[in-house]
N, C-alpha and C positions, 0 to 999 in steps of 0.2 A: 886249410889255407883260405877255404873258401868266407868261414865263418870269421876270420880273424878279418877278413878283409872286410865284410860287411860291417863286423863291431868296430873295426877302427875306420872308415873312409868317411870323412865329413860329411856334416848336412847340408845338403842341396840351398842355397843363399837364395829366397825368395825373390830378393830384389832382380837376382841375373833373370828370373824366366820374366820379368813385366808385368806376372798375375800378385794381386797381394793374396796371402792367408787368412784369410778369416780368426780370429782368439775367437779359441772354445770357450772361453769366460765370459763372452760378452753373445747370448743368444740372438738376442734383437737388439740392437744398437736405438739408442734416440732417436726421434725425428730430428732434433737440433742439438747440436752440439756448441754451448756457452765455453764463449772467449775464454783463455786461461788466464785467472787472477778475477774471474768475475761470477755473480752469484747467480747458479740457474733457479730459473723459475720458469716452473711449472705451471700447465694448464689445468684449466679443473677438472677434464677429464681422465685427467691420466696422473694426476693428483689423488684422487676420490677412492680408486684401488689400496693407494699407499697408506692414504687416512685411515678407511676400514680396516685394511690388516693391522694397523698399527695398536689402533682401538680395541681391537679382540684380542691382540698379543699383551697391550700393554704396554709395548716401547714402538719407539718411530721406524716402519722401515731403512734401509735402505734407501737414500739416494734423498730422502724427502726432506723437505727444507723448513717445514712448519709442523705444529700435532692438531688433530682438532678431534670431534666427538662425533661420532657416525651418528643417524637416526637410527634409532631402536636401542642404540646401546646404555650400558647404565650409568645413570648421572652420579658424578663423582659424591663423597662424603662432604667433604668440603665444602663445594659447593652448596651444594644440599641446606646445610645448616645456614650459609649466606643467604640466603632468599629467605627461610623463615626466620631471622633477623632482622632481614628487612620487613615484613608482612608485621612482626609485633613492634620496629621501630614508628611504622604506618600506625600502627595503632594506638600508641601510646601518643602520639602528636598529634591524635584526633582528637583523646579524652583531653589535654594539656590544654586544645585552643579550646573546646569547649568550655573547661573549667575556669577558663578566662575571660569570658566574654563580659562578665561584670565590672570584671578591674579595668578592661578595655572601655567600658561606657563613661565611667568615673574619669578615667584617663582622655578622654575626646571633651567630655562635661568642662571639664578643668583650663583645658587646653581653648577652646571655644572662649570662653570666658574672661583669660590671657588676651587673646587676640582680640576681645570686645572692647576691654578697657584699652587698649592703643589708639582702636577708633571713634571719634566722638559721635556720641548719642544724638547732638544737637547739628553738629556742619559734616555729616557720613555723605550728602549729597550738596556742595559747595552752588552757591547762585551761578545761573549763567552770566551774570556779569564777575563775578568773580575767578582769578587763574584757577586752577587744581592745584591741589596739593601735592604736585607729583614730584616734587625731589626730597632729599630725606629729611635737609635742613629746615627747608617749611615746612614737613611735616611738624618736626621737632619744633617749629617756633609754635605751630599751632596749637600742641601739643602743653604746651609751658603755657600758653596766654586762656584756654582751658582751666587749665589749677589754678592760676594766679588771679583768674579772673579780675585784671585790672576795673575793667569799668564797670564792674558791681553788676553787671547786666545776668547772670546766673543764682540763682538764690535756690538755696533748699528749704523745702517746706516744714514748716515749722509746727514744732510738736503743739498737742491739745492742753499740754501742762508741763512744768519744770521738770525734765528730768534725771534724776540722780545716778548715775554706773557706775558701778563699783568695778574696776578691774584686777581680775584674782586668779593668781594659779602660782601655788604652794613649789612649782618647778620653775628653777629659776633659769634663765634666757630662752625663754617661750617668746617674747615680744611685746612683753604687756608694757613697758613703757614706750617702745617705740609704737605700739599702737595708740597707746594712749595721747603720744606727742601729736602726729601725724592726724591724727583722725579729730584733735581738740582744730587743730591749724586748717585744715581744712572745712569746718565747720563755718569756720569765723573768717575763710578768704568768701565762702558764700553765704553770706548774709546773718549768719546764727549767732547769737551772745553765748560765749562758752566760759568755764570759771574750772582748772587744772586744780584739785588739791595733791598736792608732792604727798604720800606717807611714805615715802621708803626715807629710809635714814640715808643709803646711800645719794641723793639725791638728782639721779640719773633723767629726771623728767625738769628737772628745773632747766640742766644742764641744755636738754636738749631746744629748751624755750627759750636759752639766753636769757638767764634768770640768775643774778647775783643769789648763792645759800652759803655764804659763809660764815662764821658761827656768828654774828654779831647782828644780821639781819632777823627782822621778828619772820616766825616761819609757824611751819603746823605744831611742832613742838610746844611754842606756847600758845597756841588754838587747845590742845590736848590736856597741856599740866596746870597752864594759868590762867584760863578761861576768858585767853582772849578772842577778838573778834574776827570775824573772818575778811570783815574789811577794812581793819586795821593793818592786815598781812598781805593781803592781798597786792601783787605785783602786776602792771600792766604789759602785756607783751609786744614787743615792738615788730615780733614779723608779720602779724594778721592786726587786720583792727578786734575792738570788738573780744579782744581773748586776753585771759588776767590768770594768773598763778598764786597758790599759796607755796612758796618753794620749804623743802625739806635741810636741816641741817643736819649734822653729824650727832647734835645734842637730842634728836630720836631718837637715834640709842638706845639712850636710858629710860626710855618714858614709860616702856611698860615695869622695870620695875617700881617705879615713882607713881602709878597710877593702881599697882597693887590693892591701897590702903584707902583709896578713894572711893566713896558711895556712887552707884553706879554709873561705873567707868565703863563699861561698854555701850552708854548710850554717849560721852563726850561730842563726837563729831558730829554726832543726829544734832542736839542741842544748838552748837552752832552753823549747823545747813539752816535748821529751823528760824534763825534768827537774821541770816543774811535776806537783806530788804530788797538788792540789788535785785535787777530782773536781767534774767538770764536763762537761755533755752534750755542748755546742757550744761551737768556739775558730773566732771569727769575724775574719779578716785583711783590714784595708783597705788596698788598697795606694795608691800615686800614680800619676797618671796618666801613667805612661810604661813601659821595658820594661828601666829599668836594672838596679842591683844589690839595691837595695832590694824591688822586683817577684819579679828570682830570689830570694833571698831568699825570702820569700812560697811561691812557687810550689813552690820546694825543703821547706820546714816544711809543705806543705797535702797531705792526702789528695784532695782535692777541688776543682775550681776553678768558682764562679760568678760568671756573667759577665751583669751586664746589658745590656740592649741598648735605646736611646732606639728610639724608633720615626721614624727620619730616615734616609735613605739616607749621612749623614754619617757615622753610627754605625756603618754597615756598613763602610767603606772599610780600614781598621787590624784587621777583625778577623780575615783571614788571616793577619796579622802574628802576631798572638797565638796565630792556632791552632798555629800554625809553631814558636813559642820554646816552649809546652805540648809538644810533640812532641822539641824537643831535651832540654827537660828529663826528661822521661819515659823515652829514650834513654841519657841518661849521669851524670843528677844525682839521679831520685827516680822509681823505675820504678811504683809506686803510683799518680801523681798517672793522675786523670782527670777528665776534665770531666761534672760532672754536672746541671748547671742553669743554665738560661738564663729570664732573666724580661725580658720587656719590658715599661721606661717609658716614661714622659712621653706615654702617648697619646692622641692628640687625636681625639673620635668626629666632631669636624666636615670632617674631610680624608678624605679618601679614600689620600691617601701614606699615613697609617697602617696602615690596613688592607691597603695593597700591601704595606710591607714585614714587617706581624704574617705574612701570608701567607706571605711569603719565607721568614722564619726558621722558619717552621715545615714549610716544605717539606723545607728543606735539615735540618735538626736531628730533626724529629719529635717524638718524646717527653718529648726532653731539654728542651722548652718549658716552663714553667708552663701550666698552663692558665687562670693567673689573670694579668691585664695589670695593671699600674701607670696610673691614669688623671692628667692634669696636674691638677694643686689649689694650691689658693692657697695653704692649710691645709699641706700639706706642704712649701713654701718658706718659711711663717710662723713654723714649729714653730721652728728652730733661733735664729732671733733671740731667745726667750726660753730657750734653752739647755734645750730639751724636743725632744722627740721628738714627730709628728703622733700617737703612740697617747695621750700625754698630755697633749699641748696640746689638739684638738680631738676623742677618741675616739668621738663620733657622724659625725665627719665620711667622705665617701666615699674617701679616701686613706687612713685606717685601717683601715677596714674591710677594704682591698683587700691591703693587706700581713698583716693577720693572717691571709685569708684564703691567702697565699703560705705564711705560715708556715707555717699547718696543712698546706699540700699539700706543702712540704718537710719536715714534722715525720712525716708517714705515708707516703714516700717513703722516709725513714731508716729508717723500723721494717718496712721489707719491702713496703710496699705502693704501691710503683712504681719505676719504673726507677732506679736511683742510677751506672748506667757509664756513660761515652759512648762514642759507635763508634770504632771504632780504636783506643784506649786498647791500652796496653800492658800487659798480666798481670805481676806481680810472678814471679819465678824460684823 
């Protein structure tokens, strides 16, 4: 009875004696016991236990709210391999800017030079009686009366002798007419007597001179087949004083089949350069873009061959060709010619390909470079659809600016003050 009574007689209800019971489950209670529905957080000392064992076991204790890594214990795999990824990403972005630091030079060289040609050489520090040029439209007007040079008060210095350029590159929209256009206009707004022969059949340099070539007009065609004169052909240009075109027809075309059968037909053009009486600084030759008769031709009449160059590695590809047919003709057709200037177009500051190939050509060439680039513009593809030239259609613009500034370093180039041979050229006998 006694047992029955002990197994069945209820357990003593803690709450009636006032004492609480202690839970065997919980040895040592918190110091602080976090709000229910809210997240403890722990001190670091009493964290620091939890971490270690967790560390050495491999899973989080108990109660702990974070994991982390003891001192002394071993750094994960994972990890591991992160850091020496980073150490060879560090390394390879050490060799990458070193290996660039040339195209970087090229790339500030170019960019420097941009920014030269915006500001003038001549008014960079305005009189103190004059305002600044501090708003953008004056600059711009400044900028335009610069190129346009109304009151003739700018002049470029004028060559020791007549000189003949041939402009040639077998790749076509390089910019050999529109340099040819711009750099003749510019000549002739500062002081220079300039004389355009059109050869391209298309007749894209007439175009751009506001030059009637439609087939009915005497043109280089009959300079070529019917030994006419050059100023008999000759057209005067109304946007520059001072500048006169032989414009090209579609009847080029055919000229080099028709000049086939003719006794020597690669000297036709020399013939009639030789025979214009007219005086005149600069005789500027556009050729087409190819490397036939009409090019010899060209190259046979030229003292000088400039050659531009897009800034594309496409550009590059043909231009062995040309240095090669330069070289035969120098050999057995016109021991004079040499290559004196190279200018690169079309450049684009957002590519980095540009600046690889400005680099190129200036490795291989040296001197012979402009040190002023041709930048892309809207403005200079705009000019010719209204039958202008970028120095007259937009003369504030950065496409003007940038060819006048060609001019002038080819105008002071002529007059002795920089290179005018190229290497290897062949000395006349």
């Amino acid at each position: 009875m006694a047992g029955s009574a002990v197994s069945g007689s209820p357990m003593p209800d803690p709450s009636a004696s006032g004492s609480p019971v202690p839970d065997p489950a919980i040895a040592d209670p918190p110091e602080s016991v976090a709000a229910p529905g809210s997240h403890k957080t722990d001190s670091p000392a009493s964290d620091s236990p939890a971490r270690s064992g967790s560390s050495r076991s491999g899973s989080s204790g108990s109660g702990s709210s974070g994991s982390g890594i003891a001192v002394g214990s071993a750094v994960p795999e994972g990890l591991a391999r992160h850091e020496e990824d980073a150490v060879t990403d560090d390394r390879s972005g050490a060799v990458a800017a070193a290996g660039s630091t040339t195209l970087d030079v090229s790339q500030e060289r170019i960019r420097n030079v941009l920014g030269d040609a915006v500001v003038s050489r001549e008014t960079a520090t305005p009189p103190a009686s004059e305002p600044e040029m501090d708003t953008p439209i004056m600059r711009e007007a400044a900028q335009a009366v610069r190129v346009l040079n109304p009151a003739r008060t700018s002049a470029f210095p004028q060559p020791t002798h007549r000189r003949v350029i041939t402009i040639a590159n077998q790749k076509g929209g390089v910019g050999k007419t529109t340099s040819t256009v711009n750099l003749a206009v510019a000549f002739a707004l500062h002081g220079l007597r300039v004389l355009v022969i059109d050869l391209d059949p298309q007749g894209n340099a007439s175009t751009g001179l506001g030059v009637n070539h439609s087939m009915d007009v005497p043109s280089s065609y009959e300079v070529l087949v019917d030994g006419a004169s050059l100023a008999e052909t000759a057209v005067q240009v109304e946007q520059a004083p001072n500048l006169w075109c032989v414009p090209a027809t579609i009847d080029l075309a055919g000229a080099e089949i028709e000049l086939v059968s003719v006794v020597a037909r690669e000297t036709r053009l020399r013939t009639a350069i030789a025979a214009y009486q007219d005086e005149v600084d600069y005789i500027f030759v556009d050729c087409p873009p190819s490397l036939g008769l009409l090019t010899v031709n060209a190259l046979v009449a030229g003292d000088e061959v400039f050659i531009p160059i897009q800034c594309e590695y496409y550009a590059l590809e043909g231009l062995g060709q040309l240095l090669r047919n330069i070289e035969l003709i120098q050999a057995h057709l016109n021991s004079k010619l040499r290559l004196s200037t190279i200018l690169l177009t079309m450049y684009d500051g957002r590519t980095k390909l540009a600046d690889q190939v400005a680099q190129e050509v200036r490795n291989h060439f040296g001197d012979l470079v402009l040190d002023v680039v041709i930048p892309r513009s809207v403005r200079v593809s705009e000019a010719p659809g209204y039958g202008l030239s970028v120095m007259t259609y937009d003369p504030g613009s950065r496409g003007a600016l940038t060819y006048l500034e060609a001019a002038r370093e080819i105008a002071e180039r002529g007059a002795g003050g920089g290179p005018t041979t190229g290497a290897g050229t062949e000395e006349s006998a």
